[in-house]
Kinemage of the C-alpha trace (Angstrom):
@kinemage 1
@onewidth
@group {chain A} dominant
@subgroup {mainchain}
@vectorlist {calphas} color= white
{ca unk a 1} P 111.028 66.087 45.934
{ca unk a 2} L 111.694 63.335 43.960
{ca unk a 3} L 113.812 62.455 40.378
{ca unk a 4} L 110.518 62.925 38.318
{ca unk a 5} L 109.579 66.366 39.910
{ca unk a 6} L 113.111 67.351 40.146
{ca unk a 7} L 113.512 66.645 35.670
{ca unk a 8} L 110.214 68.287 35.243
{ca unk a 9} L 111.408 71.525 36.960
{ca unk a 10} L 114.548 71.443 34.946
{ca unk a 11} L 112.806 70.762 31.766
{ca unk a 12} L 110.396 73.868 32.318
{ca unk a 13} L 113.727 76.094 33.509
{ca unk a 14} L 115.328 75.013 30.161
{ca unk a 15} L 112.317 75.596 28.074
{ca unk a 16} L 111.966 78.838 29.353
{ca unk a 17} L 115.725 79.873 29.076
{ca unk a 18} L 115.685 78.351 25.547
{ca unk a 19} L 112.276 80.148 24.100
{ca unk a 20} L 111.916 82.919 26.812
{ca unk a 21} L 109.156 81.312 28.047
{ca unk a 22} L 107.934 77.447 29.309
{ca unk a 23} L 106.228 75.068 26.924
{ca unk a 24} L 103.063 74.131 28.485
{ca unk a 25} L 103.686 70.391 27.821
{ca unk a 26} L 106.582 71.392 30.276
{ca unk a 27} L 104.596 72.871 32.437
{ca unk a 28} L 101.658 70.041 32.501
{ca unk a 29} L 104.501 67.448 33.394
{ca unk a 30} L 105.710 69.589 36.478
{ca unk a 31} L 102.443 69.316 37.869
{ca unk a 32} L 101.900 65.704 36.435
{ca unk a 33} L 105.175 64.518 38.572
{ca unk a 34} L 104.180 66.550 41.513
{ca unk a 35} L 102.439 64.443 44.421
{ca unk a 36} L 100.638 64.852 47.603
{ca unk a 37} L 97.611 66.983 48.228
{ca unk a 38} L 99.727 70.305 47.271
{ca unk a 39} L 100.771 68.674 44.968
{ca unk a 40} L 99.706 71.476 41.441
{ca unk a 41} L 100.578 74.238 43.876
{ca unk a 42} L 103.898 73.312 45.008
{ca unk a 43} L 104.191 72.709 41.548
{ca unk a 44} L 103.144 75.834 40.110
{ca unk a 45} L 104.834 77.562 43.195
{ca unk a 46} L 108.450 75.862 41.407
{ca unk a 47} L 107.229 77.329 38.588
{ca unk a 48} L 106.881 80.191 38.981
{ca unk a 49} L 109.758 80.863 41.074
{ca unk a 50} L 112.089 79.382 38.127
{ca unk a 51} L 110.658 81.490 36.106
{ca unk a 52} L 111.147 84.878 37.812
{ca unk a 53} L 114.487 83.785 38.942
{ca unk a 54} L 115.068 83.924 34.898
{ca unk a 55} L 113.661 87.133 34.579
{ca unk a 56} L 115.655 88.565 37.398
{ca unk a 57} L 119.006 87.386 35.700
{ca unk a 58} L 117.542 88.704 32.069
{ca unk a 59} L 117.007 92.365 33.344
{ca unk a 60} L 120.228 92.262 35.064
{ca unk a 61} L 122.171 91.461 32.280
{ca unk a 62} L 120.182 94.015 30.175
{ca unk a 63} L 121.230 97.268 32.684
């Protein structure tokens, strides 16, 4: 992965932390930065993952 994709992802995990969910200008940069042809899944696959890694921790902390 490289420094662009890698500050997208972070951007769109601090979005989402911030306002409980990712801005899709966030989101549309991940998959901007992404490259290769898998490039919008692998993005969307980061994603998502970042995203129910948050929600994971969220319930946790609620129980």
């Amino acid at each position: 992965m490289g420094t662009e994709l890698l500050q997208a992802a972070l951007r769109v995990l601090c979005s989402y932390t911030a306002y409980a969910q990712p801005s899709q200008q966030d989101v549309d940069q991940l998959r901007a930065a992404a490259s290769g042809p898998e490039a919008g899944w692998e993005a969307d696959s980061l994603a998502t993952y970042i995203i129910q890694r948050e929600l994971k921790k969220k319930r946790a902390q609620e129980q």
